[in-house]
C-alpha positions in Angstrom: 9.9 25.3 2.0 12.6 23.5 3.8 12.1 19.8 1.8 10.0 19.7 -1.7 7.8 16.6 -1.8 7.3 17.0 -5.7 11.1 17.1 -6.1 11.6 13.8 -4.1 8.9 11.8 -6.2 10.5 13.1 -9.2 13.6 12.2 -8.0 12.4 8.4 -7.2 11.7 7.6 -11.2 15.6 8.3 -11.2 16.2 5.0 -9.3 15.8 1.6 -8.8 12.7 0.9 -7.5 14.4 -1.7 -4.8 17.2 -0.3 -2.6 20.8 -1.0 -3.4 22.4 -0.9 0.2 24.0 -3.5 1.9 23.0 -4.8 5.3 25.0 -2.5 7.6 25.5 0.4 5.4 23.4 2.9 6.7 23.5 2.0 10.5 27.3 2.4 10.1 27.0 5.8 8.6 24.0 6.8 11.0 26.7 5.6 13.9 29.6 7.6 12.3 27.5 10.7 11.8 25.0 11.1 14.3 26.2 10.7 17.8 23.4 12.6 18.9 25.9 14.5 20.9 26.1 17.6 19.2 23.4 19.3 17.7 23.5 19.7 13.5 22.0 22.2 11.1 18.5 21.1 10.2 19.1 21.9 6.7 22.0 19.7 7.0 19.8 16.6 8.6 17.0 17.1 5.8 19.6 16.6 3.0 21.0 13.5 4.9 17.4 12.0 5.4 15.9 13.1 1.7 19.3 11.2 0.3 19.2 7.7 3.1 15.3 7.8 1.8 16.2 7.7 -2.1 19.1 5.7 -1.7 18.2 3.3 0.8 14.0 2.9 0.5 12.2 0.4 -1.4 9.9 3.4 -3.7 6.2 2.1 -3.6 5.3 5.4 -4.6 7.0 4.2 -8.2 4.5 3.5 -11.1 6.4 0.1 -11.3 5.9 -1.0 -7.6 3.6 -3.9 -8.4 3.9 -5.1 -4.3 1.8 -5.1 -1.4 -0.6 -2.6 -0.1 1.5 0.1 -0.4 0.3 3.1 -2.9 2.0 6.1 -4.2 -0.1 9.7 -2.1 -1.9 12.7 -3.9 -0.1 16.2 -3.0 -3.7 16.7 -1.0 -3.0 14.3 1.9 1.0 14.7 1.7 0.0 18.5 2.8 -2.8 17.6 5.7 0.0 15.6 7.3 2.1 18.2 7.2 -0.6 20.8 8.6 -1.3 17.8 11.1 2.3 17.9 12.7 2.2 21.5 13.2 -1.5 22.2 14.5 -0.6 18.9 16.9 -4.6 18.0 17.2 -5.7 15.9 19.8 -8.5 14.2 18.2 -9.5 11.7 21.2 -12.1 13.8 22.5 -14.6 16.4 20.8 -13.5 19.4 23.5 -10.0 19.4 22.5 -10.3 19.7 18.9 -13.9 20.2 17.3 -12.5 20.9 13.8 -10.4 17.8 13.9 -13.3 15.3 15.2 -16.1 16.8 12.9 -13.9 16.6 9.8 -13.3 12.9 10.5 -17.1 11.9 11.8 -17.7 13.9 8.0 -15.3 11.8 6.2 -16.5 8.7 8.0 -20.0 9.2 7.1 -19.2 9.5 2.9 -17.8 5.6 3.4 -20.7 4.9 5.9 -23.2 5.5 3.2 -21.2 3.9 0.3 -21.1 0.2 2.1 -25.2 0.8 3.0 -24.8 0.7 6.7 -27.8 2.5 8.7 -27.4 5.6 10.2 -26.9 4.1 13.6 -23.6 2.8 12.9 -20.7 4.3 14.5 -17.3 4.5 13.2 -13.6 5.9 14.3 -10.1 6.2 12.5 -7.6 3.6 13.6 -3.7 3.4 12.8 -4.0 0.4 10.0 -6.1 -2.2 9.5 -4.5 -4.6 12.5 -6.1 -2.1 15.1 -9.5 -1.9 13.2 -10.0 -5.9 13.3 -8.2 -5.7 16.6 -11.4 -3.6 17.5 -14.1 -6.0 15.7 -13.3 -8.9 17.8 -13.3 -7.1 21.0 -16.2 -5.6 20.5 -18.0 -9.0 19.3 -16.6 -10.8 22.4 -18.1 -8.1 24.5 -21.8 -8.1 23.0 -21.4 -12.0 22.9 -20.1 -12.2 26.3 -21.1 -9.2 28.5 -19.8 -11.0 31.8 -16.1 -10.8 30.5 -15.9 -7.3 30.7 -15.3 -6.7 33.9 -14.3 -11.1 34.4 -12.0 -11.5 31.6 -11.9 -14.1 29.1 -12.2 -16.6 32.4 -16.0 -15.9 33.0 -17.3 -17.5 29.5 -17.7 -20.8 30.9 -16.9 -22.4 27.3 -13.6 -21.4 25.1 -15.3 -18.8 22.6 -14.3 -19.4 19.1 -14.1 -17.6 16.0 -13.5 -18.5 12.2 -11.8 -17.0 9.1 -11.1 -17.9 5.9 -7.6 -20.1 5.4 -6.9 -16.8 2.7 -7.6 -14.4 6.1 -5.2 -11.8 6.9 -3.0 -13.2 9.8 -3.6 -10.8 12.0 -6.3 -12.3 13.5 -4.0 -15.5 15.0 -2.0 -11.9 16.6 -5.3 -10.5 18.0 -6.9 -13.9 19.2 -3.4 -14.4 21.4 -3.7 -10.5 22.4 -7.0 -10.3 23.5 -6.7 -13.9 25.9 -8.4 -16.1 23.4 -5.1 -17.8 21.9 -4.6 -18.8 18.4 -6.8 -21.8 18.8 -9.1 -19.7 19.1 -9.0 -19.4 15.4 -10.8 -22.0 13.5 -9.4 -22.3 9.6 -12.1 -22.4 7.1 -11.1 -24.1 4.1 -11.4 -22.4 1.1 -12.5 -22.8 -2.7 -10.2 -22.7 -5.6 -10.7 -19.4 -6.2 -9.4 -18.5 -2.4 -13.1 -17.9 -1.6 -14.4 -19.2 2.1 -16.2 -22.2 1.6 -20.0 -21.7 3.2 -20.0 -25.6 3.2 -17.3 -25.8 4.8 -18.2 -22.9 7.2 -21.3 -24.3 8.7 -19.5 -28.0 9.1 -16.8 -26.2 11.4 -19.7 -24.3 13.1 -21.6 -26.9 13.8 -18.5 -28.6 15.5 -17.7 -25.6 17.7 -19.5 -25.3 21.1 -19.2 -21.6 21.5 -18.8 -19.5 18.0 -19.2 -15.7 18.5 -17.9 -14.2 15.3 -17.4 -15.0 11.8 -14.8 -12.8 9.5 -15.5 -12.3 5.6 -12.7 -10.8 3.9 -13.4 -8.9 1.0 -10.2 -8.7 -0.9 -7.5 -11.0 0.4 -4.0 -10.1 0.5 -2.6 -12.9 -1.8 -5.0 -13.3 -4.6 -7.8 -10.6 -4.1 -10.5 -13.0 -3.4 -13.6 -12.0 -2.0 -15.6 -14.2 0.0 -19.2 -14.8 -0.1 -20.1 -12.2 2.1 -24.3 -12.3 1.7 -23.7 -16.1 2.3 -22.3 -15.5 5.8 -24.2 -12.5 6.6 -27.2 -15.0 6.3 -25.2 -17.9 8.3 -24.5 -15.0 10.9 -28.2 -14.3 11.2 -29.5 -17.6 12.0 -26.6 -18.7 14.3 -26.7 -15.2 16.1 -23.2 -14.5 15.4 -21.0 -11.3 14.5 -20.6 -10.8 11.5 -16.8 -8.6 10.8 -15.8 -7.8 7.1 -12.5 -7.5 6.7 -12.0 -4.8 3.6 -8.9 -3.1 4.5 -7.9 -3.5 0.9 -10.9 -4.2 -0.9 -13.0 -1.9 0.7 -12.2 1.0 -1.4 -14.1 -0.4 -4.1 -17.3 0.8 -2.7 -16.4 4.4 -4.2 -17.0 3.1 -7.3 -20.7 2.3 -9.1 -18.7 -0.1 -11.5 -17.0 -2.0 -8.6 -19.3 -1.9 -5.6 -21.7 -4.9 -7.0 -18.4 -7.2 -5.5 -18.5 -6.0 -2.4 -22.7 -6.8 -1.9 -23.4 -8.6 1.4 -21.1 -6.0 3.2 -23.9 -3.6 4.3 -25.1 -6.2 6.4 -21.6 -7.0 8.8 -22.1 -5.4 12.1 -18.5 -4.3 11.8 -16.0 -3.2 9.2 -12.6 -2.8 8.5 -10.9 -0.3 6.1 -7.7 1.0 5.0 -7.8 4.2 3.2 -4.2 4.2 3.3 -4.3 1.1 0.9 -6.1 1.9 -2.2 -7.0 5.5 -1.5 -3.8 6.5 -1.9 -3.3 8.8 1.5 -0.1 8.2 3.4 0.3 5.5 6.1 -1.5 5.1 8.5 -5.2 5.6 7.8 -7.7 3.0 8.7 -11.3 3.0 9.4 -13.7 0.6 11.8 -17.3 1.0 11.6 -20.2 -0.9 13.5 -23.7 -0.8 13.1 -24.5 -1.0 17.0 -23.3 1.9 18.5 -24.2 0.2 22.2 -22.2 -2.9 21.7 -19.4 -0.6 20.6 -20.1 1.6 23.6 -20.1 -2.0 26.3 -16.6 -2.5 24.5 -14.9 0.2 25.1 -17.0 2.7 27.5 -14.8 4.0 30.2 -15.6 7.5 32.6 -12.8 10.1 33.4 -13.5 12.8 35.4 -10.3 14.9 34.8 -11.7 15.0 30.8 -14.3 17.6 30.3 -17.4 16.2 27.8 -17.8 19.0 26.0 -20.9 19.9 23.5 -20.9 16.9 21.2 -23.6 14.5 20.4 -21.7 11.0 20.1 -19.0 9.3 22.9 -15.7 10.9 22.5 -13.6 8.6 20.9 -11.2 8.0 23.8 -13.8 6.7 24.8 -15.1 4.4 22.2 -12.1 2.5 21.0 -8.6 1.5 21.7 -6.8 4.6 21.2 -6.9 7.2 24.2 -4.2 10.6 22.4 -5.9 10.2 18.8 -3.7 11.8 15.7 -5.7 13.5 13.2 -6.1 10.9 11.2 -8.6 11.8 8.7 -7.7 15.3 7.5 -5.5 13.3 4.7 -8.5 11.2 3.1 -10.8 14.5 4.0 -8.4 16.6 1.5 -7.6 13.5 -0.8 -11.9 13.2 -1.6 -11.9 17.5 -1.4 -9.3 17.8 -4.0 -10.0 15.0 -6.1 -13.8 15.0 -5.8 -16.2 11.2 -5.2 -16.0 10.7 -9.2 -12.4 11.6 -10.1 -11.5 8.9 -6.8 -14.3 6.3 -8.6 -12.8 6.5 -11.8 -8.7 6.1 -10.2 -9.5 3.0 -8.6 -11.4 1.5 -11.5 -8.1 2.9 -13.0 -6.3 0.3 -11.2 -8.3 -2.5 -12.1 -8.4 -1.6 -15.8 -4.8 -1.8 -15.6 -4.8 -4.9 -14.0 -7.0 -6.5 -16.4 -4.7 -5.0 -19.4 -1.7 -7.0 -17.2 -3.7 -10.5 -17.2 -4.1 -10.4 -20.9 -0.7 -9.5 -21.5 0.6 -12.1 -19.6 -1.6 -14.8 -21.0 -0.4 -13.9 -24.4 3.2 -14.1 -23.3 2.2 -17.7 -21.9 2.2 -17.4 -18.3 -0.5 -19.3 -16.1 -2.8 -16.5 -14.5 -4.6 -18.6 -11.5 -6.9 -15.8 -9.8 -10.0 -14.4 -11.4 -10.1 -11.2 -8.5 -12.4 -8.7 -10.0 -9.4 -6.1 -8.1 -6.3 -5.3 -8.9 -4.3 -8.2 -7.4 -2.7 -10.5 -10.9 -1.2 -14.0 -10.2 0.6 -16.0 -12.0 2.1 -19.4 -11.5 6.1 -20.6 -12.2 8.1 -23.6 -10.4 10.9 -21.2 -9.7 8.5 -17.9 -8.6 10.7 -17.0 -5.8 14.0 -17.0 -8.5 12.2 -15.5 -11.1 10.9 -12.6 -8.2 14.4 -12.2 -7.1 15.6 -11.5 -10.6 13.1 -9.3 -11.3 13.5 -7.1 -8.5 17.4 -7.4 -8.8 17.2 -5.7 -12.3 15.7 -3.0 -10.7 12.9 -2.0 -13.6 10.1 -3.4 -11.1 9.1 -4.6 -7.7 6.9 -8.1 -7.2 6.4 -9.9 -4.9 6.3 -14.1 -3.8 3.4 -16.1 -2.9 4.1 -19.6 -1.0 1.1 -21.0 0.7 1.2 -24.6 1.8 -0.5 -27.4 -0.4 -0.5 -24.7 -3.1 1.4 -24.2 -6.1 4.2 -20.9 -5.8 3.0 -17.7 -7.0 4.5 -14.7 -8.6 1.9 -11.5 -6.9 1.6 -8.3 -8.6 -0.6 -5.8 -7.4 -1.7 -2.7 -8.7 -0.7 -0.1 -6.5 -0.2 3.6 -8.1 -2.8 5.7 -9.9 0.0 6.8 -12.6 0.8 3.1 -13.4 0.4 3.0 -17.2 0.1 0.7 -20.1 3.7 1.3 -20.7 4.9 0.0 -16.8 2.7 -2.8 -17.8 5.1 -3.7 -20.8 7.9 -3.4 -18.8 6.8 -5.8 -16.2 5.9 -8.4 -18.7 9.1 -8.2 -20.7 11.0 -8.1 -17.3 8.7 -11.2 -16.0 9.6 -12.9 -19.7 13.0 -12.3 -19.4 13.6 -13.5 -15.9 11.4 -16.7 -16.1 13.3 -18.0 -19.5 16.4 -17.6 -17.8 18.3 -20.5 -16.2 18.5 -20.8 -12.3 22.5 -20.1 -12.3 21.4 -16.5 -14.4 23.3 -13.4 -12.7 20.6 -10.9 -13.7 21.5 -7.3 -15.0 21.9 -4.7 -13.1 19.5 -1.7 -14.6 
């Protein structure tokens, strides 16, 4: 074996968890070392590239990486990718690699079943959670408004609007600008102190809006973990004829568990979903999921005939030619040998891991006196400070643990930390607060330690 993938993550509890580099410091020694002009030993270029990566990376795969989204991988899916880069699948249409699209449809149906969709739904890998919400609204806008498929946004007589919780991912302002819409496209809902949408709120902004089409629910926002009322607006969808698009890149996950899944009720009713398996099913980046209960309005989005493609024995559209994607990677042998190693209640009980661990973090840090302000049943912990980003910076700086800042307008700052790695233990958990204590009794002029 040319690189050892145990070795690095061993190596990575060795050091910091932030890099220590300068701005500048590796472009000048790529730029000094690799002209590109001469070929090197490859031997040579792993060592270079295993040493920029543990010198120079910011380690979410470390137990006391309480960031974003970002978790450490199981040897399982760290393998498939590696098995994926030699084979070199082309999993856009069923001709080209059977094995490749049958194992994803088969992954794709475990999840299918675990958020209650009915076995019409249809579903496809995408690259991250931006392309699978990318997906939702384009396919809404095209079973709302079947005229602008082949007119453009131009034939809907009346701007089309959609609306999303003020605690939304922000990809959405991206995707309304992408898609012709614009970003004012995007109504802001307001939302409850708990960072839930407000229903109230929801129908008011409806009700001003002369052509609504689409209505996200997020279920498990990036800042606090909230998760909207999502049998609430599954009902508003169905009176107002609207689409109803979950957004659970993170949150999603939880539907593995029996414990957990009771938060995520109302989902089984979206006509589209979102979600990340590279998040909190701990598979390498980038692994995310879009499913739709109408396979025909999926089909009107996205449908397109090639003659130099051949079809093939298969029973559902190739997915070329049912989403955005045309070359597909193999996206879903990693979660297909993360579930085949681990097994449906092993992966249960690790994400219920996570939010046991983030309860045990709340109630440490309420004893040490900080102000938690999110109830999230997942494992996202806030906590409020005047001085969050100083207190962040310091913490990080020390180099013991990696959070993360929260600054929303009209709201007070917030110190995130998210439970990200299934070997986070009740030991990191000390750390953190002792770091967190540390850092917030210190005074703003405080040169923090180095670790």
């Amino acid at each position: 074996m040319l690189w050892d993938a145990a070795s690095f993550r061993a190596r990575v509890l060795e050091q910091p968890v932030a890099p220590r580099v300068s701005r500048g410091e590796i472009a000048s020694e790529l730029d000094q070392r690799y002209s590109f002009r001469e070929a090197l030993p490859l031997d040579e270029v792993i060592d270079d590239v295993d040493r920029l990566l543990l010198t120079g990376n910011l380690h979410t795969t470390h137990p006391r990486y309480f960031g974003l989204f970002n978790p450490t991988v199981h040897e399982a899916s760290v393998v498939a990718d590696t098995i994926v880069a030699a084979a070199n699948p082309q999993a856009g249409a069923w001709f080209h690699s059977p094995a490749a699209v049958e194992i994803e449809a088969h992954v794709l149906r475990f999840f299918a079943r675990k958020f209650g969709l009915p076995e019409s739904y249809v579903a496809h890998f995408t690259t991250g959670g931006a392309e699978a919400n990318l997906t939702a609204v384009l396919t809404a806008l095209a079973h709302r408004f079947p005229e602008s498929r082949r007119g453009g946004i131009r034939a809907i007589p009346e701007q089309p609007v959609f609306f999303v919780s003020a605690e939304a991912h922000h990809s959405f302002e991206k995707i309304a600008q992408h898609v012709g819409l614009g970003r004012d496209a995007v109504r802001i809902v307001e939302a409850d102190d708990g960072d839930r949408m407000r229903v109230d709120a929801l129908r008011a902004a409806i009700e001003k809006s002369a052509n609504p089409f689409l209505i996200v629910g997020t279920a498990g926002t990036t800042g606090t973990g909230a998760i909207d009322p999502l049998p609430e607006i599954s009902q508003l969808c169905r009176e107002r004829n609207l689409w109803f698009h979950a957004d659970a890149a993170w949150g999603g996950a939880a539907c593995v568990s029996p414990r957990l899944r009771q938060h995520l009720d109302g989902i089984e009713f979206a006509d589209s979903i979102t979600c990340d398996a590279h998040k909190w099913l701990s598979v390498p980046m980038g692994a995310g999921m879009f499913f739709a209960r109408d396979r025909d309005a999926v089909d009107d989005a996205f449908s397109v005939y090639t003659p130099y493609v051949p079809q093939g024995e298969k029973h559902d559209a190739d997915a070329y030619a049912s989403s955005l994607q045309w070359s597909r990677r193999f996206i879903g042998l990693k979660v297909f040998m993360m579930l085949a190693t681990l097994g449906e209640d092993a992966l249960a009980k690790q994400i219920e891991h996570h939010t046991e661990i983030a309860a045990l973090l709340r109630r440490r840090l309420i004893d040490a006196g900080f102000d938690v302000i999110n109830d999230s049943p997942l494992a996202v912990v806030c906590i409020a400070h005047p001085e969050s980003d100083r207190v962040v910076h310091e913490v990080v700086a020390r180099g013991r643990c990696w959070v993360s800042s929260l600054l929303r307008e009209g709201k007070s700052p917030v110190i995130r930390i998210c439970v990200t790695n299934f070997e986070t233990s009740e030991d990191d958990v000390n750390v953190l607060v002792d770091e967190l204590a540390v850092c917030a009794a210190s005074s703003p002029s405080h040169e923090p330690a180095r670790a």
